[in-house]
VEXDREN-2710 file (C-alpha; in Angstrom, 1 decimal):
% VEXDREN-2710
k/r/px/py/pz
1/UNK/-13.3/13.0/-12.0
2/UNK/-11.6/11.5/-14.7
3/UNK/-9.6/8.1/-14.2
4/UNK/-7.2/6.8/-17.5
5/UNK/-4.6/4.1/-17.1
6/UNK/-2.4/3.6/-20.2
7/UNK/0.0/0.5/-20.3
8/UNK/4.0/0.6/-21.7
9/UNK/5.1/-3.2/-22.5
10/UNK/8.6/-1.9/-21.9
11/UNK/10.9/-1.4/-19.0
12/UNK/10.9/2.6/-19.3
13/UNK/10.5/3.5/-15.5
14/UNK/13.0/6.0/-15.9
15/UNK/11.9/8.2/-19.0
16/UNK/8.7/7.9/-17.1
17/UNK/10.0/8.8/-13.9
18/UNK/11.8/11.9/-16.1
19/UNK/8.3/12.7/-17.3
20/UNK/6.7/13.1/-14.2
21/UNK/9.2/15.3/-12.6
22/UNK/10.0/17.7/-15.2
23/UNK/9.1/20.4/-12.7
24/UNK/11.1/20.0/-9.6
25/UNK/8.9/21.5/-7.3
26/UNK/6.2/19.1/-8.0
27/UNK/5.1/17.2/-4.8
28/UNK/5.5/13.7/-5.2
29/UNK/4.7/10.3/-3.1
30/UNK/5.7/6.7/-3.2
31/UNK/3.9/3.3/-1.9
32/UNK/5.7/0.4/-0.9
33/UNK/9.3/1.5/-1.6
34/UNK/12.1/1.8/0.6
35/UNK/14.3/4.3/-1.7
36/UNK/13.4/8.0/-1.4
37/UNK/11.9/9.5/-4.9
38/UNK/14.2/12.1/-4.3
39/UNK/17.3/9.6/-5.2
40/UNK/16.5/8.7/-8.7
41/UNK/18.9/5.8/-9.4
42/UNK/18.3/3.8/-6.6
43/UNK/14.4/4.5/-6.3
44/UNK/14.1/3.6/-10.1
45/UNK/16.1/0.6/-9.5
46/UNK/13.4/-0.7/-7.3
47/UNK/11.3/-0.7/-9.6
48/UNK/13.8/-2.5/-12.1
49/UNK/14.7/-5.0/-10.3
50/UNK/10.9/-5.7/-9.3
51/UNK/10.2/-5.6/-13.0
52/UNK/13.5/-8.7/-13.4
53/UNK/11.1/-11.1/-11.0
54/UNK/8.5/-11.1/-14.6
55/UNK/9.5/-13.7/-17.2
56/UNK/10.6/-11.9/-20.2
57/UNK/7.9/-12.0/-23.0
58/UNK/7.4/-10.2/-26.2
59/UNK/4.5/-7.8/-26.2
60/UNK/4.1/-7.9/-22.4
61/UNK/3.2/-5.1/-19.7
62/UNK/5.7/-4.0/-17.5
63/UNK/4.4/-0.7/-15.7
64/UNK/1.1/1.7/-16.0
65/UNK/0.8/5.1/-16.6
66/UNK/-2.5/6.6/-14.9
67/UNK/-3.6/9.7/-14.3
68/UNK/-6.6/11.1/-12.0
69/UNK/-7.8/14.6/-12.3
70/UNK/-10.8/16.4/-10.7
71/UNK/-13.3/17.8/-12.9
72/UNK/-13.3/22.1/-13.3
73/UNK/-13.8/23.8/-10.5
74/UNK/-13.3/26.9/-8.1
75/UNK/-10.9/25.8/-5.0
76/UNK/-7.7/26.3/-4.2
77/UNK/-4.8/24.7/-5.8
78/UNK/-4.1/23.5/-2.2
79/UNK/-7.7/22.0/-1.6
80/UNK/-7.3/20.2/-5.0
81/UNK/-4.0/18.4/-3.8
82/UNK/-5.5/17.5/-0.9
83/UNK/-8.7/16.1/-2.7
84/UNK/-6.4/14.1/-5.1
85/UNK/-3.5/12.9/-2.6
86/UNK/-7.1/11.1/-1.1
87/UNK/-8.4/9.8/-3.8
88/UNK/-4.8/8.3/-5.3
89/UNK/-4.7/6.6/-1.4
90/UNK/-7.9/5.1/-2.0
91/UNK/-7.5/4.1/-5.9
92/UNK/-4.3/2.4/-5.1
93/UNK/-5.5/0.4/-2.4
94/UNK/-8.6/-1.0/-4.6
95/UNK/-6.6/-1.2/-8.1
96/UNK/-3.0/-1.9/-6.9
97/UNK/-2.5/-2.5/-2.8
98/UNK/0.9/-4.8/-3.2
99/UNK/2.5/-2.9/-6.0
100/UNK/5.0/-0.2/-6.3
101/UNK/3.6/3.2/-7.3
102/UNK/5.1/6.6/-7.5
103/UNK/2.8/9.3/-7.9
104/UNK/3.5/13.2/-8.8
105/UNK/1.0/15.9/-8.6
106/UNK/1.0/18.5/-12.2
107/UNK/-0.4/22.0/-11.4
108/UNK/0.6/23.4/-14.2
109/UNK/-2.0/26.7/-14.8
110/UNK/-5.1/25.8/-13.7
111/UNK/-5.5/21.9/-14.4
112/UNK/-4.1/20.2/-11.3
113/UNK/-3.7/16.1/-12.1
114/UNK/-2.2/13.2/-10.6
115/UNK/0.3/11.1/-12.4
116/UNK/0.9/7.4/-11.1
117/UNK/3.4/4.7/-12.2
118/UNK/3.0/1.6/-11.0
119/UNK/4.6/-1.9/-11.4
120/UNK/2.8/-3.9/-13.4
121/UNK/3.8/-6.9/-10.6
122/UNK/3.0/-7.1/-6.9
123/UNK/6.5/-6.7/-4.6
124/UNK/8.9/-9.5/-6.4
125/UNK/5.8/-11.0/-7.7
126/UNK/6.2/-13.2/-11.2
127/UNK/2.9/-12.5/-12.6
128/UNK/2.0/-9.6/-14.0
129/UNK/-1.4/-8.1/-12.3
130/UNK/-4.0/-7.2/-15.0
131/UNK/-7.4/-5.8/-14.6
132/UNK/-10.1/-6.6/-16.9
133/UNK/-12.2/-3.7/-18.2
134/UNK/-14.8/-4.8/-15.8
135/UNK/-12.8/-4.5/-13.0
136/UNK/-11.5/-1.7/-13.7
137/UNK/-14.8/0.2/-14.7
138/UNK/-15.6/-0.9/-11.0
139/UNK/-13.1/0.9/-9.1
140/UNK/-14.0/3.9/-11.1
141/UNK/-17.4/3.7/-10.0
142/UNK/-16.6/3.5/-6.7
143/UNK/-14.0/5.9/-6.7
144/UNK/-16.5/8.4/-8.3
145/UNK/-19.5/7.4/-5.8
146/UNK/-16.5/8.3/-2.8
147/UNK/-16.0/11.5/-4.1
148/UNK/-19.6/12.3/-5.1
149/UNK/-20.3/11.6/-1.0
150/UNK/-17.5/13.3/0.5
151/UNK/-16.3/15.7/-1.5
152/UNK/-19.7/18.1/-1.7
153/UNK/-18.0/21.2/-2.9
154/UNK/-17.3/19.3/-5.9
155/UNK/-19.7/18.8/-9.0
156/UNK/-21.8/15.8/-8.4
157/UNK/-20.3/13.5/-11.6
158/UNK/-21.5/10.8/-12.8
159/UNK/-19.1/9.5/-15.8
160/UNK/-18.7/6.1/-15.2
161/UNK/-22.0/5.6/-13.4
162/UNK/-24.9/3.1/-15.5
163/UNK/-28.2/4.5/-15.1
164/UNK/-29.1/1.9/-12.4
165/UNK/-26.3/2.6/-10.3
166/UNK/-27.2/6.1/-10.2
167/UNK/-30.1/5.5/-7.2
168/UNK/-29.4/6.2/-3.6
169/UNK/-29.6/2.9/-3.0
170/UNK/-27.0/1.7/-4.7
171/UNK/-24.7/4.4/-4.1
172/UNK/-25.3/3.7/-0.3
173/UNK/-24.7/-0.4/-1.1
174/UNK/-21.3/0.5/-3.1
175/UNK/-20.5/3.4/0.3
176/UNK/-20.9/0.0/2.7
177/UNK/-18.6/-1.8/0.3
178/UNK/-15.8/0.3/0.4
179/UNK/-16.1/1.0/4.0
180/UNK/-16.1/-2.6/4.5
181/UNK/-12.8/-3.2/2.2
182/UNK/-11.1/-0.6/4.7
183/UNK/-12.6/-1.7/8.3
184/UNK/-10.9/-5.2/7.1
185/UNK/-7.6/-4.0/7.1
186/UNK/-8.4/-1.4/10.1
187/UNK/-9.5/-4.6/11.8
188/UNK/-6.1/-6.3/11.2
189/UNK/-4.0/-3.1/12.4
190/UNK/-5.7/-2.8/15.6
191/UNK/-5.4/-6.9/16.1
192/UNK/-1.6/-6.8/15.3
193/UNK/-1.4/-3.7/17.3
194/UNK/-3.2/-5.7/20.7
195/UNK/-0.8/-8.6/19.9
196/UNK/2.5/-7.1/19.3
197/UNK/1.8/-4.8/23.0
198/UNK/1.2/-7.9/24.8
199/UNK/4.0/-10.1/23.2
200/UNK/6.4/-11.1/25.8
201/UNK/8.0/-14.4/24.3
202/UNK/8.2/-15.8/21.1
203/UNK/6.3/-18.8/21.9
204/UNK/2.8/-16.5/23.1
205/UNK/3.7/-14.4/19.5
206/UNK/2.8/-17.8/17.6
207/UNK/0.4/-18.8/19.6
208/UNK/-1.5/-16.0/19.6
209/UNK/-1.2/-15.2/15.8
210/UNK/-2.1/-19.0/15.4
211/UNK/-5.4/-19.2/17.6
212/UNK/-6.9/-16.0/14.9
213/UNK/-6.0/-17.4/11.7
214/UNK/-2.9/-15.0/11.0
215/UNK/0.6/-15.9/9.6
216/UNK/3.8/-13.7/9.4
217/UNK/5.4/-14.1/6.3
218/UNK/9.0/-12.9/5.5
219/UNK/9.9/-12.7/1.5
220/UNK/12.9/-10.7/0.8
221/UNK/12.9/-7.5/2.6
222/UNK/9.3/-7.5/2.8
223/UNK/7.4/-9.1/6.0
224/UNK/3.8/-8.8/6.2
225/UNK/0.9/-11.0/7.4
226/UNK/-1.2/-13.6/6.0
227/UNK/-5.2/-13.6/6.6
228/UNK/-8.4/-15.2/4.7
229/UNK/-5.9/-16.0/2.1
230/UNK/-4.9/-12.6/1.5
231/UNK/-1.1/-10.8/2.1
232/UNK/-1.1/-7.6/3.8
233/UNK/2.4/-5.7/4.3
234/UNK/3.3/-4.6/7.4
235/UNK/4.5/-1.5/5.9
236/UNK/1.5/-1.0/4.2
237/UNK/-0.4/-1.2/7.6
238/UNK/1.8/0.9/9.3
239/UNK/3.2/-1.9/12.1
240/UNK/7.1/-2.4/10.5
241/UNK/8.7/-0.1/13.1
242/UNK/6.6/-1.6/15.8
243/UNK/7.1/-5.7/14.5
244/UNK/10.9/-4.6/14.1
245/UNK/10.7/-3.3/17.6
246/UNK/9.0/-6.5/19.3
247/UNK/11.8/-8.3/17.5
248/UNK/13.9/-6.5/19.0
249/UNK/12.6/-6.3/22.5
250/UNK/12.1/-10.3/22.5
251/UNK/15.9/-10.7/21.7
252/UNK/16.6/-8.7/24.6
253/UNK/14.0/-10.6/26.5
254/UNK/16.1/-14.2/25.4
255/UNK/19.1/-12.9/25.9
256/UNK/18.2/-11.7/29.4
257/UNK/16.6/-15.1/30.3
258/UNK/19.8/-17.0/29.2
259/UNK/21.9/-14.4/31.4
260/UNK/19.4/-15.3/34.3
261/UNK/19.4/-18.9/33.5
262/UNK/23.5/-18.8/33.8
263/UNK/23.5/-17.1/37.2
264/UNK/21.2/-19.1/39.0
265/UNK/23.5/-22.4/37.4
266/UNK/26.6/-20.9/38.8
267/UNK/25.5/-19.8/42.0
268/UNK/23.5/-23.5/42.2
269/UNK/27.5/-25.0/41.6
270/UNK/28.7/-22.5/43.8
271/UNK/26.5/-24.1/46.8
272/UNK/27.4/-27.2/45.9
273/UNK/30.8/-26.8/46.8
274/UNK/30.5/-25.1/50.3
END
């Protein structure tokens, strides 16, 4: 597999966006957007007016260009699409978990690849998110090791493997990592989940996230959660219908508890004057 990021210190999220979806029938995918890809002004406006949240500075990044492609090999066009749509879900949660991204699969001939562009900011964050080549070689690794273990009808590869990191052992070690950066936020879904299905008031909602060390956090139009010091959308989990829901079903709650309240007042008064 073969994993190249290229940087543009200019706001060109549409000739990009044109780029990428030359061919119309290319499947494409977006993370952490609320516009469609399919509406091309107001999804590239997203990622304009996430880009306006950076201070303006000469020389400085604004969005990424990456691309992951599978090294040669004999499936289908259709297994190959599926192998990549899982290994873009995995990359962008390591290398960019709170940023905009749009990605388009290429399958023109026989060389099926992955395009990405993604903000060079987290969601109306004003500092830009850089990697170091460290970093970055570290999530390749990782990504690689993933596919080497579950992907066994592809080519064992080891491109951006040292030697050392080439043993079982370590391969095993970096497995436990990953599995452990996922279980953390599986951990926080299914926690959420309990708490939003046995949410009855607002008060037991704060409590409750309180007492396990979790905060709700609203900024603009995005809510998520805070936990260990780390911000985790709600979208991104997959719990925004069901928090706007308990919203919801707490306002009816409120607003049947101050109907109740208001009955049992006026038939009190009504009592009172027999």
């Amino acid at each position: 597999m073969i994993i190249k990021s290229m940087s543009r210190k200019s706001t060109s999220f549409s000739q990009l966006y044109d780029y990428l979806t030359r061919d119309t029938s290319s499947f494409t995918f977006s993370r952490n957007t609320y516009n469609s890809p399919k509406n091309k002004k107001e999804f590239v406006n997203e990622f304009y007016a996430n880009a306006r949240h950076l201070k303006e500075a000469r020389g400085k990044v604004f969005l990424y260009h990456e691309v992951l492609s599978l090294e040669q090999n004999n499936l289908s066009k259709e297994r190959q699409k599926e192998i990549l749509l899982d290994m873009a879900e995995k990359y962008l949660f390591q290398r960019a978990d709170e940023h905009l991204a749009f990605g388009v699969i290429h399958d023109e001939k026989e060389h099926i690849h992955l395009h990405l562009m993604i903000s060079a900011n987290e969601i109306e964050g004003d500092k830009r998110v850089r990697l170091s080549k460290k970093e970055f070689k570290e999530i390749q690794q990782r990504l690689e090791n993933y596919k080497n273990q579950k992907y066994k009808e592809l080519r064992e590869s080891s491109l951006y493997q040292d030697k050392k990191d080439l043993s079982k052992a370590k391969q095993n070690e970096q497995e436990l990592k990953n599995r452990g950066a996922k279980s953390t936020r599986d951990t926080i879904k299914t926690t959420l989940e309990d708490i939003f299905k046995k949410t009855t008031s607002q008060t037991y909602l704060e409590n409750r996230l309180h007492s396990l060390g979790y905060e709700i956090y609203t900024r603009g139009k995005t809510t998520g959660v805070k936990y260990e010091g780390k911000k985790y959308r709600l979208k991104t989990l997959g719990l925004d219908v069901s928090y706007k829901q308990l919203l919801k079903k707490l306002e009816t709650i409120q607003e049947r508890e101050i109907k109740r309240s208001r009955f049992k007042k006026e038939k009190s008064y009504t009592r009172s004057q027999k």
